[in-house]
N, C-alpha and C positions, 0 to 999 in steps of 0.2 A: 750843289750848284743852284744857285738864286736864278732864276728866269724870270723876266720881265716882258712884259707888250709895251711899246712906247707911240701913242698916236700922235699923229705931227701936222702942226699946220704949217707950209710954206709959204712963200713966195711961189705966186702959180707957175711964174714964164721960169724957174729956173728950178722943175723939180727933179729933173733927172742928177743935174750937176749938187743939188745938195742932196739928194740920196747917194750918189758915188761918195761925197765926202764923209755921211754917217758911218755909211757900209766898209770905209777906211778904219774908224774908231776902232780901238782895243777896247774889246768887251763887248760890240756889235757883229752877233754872227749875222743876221740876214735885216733887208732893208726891200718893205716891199711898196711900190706906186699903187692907190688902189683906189675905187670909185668913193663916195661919200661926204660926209663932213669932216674927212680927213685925208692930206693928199699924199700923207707915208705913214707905214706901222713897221718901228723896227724893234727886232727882235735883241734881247739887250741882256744874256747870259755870263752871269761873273760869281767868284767864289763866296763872299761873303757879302751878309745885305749891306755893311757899310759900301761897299765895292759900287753901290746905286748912284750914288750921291756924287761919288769924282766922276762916272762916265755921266748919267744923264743930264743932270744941271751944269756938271764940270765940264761935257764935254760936245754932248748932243744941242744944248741949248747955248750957245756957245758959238755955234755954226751959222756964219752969214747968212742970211734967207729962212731961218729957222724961226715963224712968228710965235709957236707957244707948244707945248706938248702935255700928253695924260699919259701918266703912270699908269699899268694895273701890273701885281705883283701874282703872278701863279702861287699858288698853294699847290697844288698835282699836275703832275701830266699826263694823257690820256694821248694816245695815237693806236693808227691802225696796227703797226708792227708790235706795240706791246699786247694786242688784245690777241692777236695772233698766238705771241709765245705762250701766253698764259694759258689759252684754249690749247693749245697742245701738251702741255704735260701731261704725261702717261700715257698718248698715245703712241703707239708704233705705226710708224713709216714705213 
């Protein structure tokens, strides 16, 4: 699975209504509002890296009120719940 971060500039007055419409997209699991010099990062999980190109340009950029977005492409994942399982191997519970 390709993972992607998508940061987004909107239309300020209409950012909830164009995060509902990303957060619709196939191939966008989560869409989040968030402080900065960007006023949405959506999370943009598909199987193959061509799979990038028809959702973000195809699909994301595409969306009324959507003024420009930044790609960045994961190479690893890293989260709490994997550092967990990993620290537990070989122990007993």
């Amino acid at each position: 699975m390709i993972t992607s971060i998508v940061l987004i500039k909107t239309s300020v007055d209409r950012i909830p209504e164009i995060a509902e419409r990303i957060a619709a997209l196939e191939g966008v699991s989560e869409v989040y509002s968030v402080t900065g010099a960007h006023d949405l990062i959506a999370m943009v999980r598909v199987p193959r890296h061509d799979d990038l190109a028809e959702v973000i340009p195809g699909r994301i950029s595409k969306v009324p009120g959507v003024e420009s977005t930044e790609t960045h492409i994961a190479f690893r994942t890293y989260s709490q719940h994997d550092l967990e399982a990993a620290f537990a191997i070989g122990l007993d519970s």
